[in-house]
Structures are given as structure tokens and as C-alpha cells.
C-alpha positions, 0 to 999 in steps of 0.5 A, spaced: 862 848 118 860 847 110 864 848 105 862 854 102 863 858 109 870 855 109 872 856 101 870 864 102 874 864 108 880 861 105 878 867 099 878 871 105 885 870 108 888 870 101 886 876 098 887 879 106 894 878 106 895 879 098 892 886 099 897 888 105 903 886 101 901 891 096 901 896 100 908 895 103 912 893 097 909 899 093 911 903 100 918 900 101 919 902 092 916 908 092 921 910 098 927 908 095 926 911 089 924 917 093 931 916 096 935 915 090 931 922 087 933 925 094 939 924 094 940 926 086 938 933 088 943 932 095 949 931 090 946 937 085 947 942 091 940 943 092 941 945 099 944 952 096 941 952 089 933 950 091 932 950 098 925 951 097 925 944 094 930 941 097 926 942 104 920 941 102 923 934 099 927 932 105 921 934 109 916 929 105 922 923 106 922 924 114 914 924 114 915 918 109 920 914 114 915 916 120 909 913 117 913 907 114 914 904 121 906 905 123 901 900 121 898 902 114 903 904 109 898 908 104 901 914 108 908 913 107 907 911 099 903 918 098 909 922 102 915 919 098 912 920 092 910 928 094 918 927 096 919 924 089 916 929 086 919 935 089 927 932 088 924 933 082 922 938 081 929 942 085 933 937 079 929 940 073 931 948 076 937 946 077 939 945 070 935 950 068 939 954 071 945 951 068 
């Protein structure tokens, strides 16, 4: 094996292994904060004042959790973010409404 076929495969390797990382330690970050938003809006009494949104949020998380346990994290992060997002958006209603 030449040297070069075995420098690009080293570079191959690493970026490989680099690249997979990222998504899941961007996965599990996402899924936290999408939790800790979730439960944000739990402690506000989203289920009685904003139960669109507090369904919607709690629905995303679930599917967040099932695609996290799949390989390929990319599916996961996008639903804790929609997640995020509706928690939110039911916490932005509730103080409107206070």
C-alpha cells in the first residue's frame, strides 16, 4: 500500500468517526434542552392552558426519543428542536395570557 492510499484512508477514518460524533452529541444537546423547555411548559400548566401546544411538544419529544435509539441521529435532533419549539411557543401563550 503507498503512502498516499494510506494517509487518505487515515483522513478518511477520522473525518468518518468526527462527522458521526457531531450528530449525536448535537442530538443528545438538542434533546436535553428540548426536555428541560418541555418541562418548563409541564410546571406552567401547559396541559390545561395550551394543550395544542403542549401535545404537539410532547408528541415531538416521544418521536425524538424513538428515532434517538435508531442509527442516524439527524431525525432525532430535527424532532427536539420542533419540540423546543412548541414548548415555546405554548410558554410564550401562557404569559400572554397572564
Amino acid at each position: 500500500m503507498s503512502r498516499r492510499i494510506w494517509v487518505f484512508s487515515c483522513i478518511l477514518i477520522f473525518l468518518s468517526f468526527f462527522f458521526s460524533g457531531c450528530f449525536y452529541f448535537n442530538a443528545v444537546n438538542e434533546m436535553k434542552a428540548a426536555q428541560q423547555s418541555f418541562n418548563q411548559l409541564q410546571g406552567a400548566g401547559g396541559a390545561k392552558l395550551v394543550p395544542y401546544e403542549y401535545a404537539l411538544a410532547e408528541s415531538y419529544l416521544q418521536c425524538a426519543q424513538i428515532e434517538f435509539s435508531e442509527p442516524g441521529y439527524k431525525p432525532a435532533t430535527e424532532f427536539a428542536r420542533r419540540s423546543k419549539a412548541a414548548s415555546q411557543a405554548g410558554l410564550a401563550e401562557i404569559q400572554k395570557k397572564k
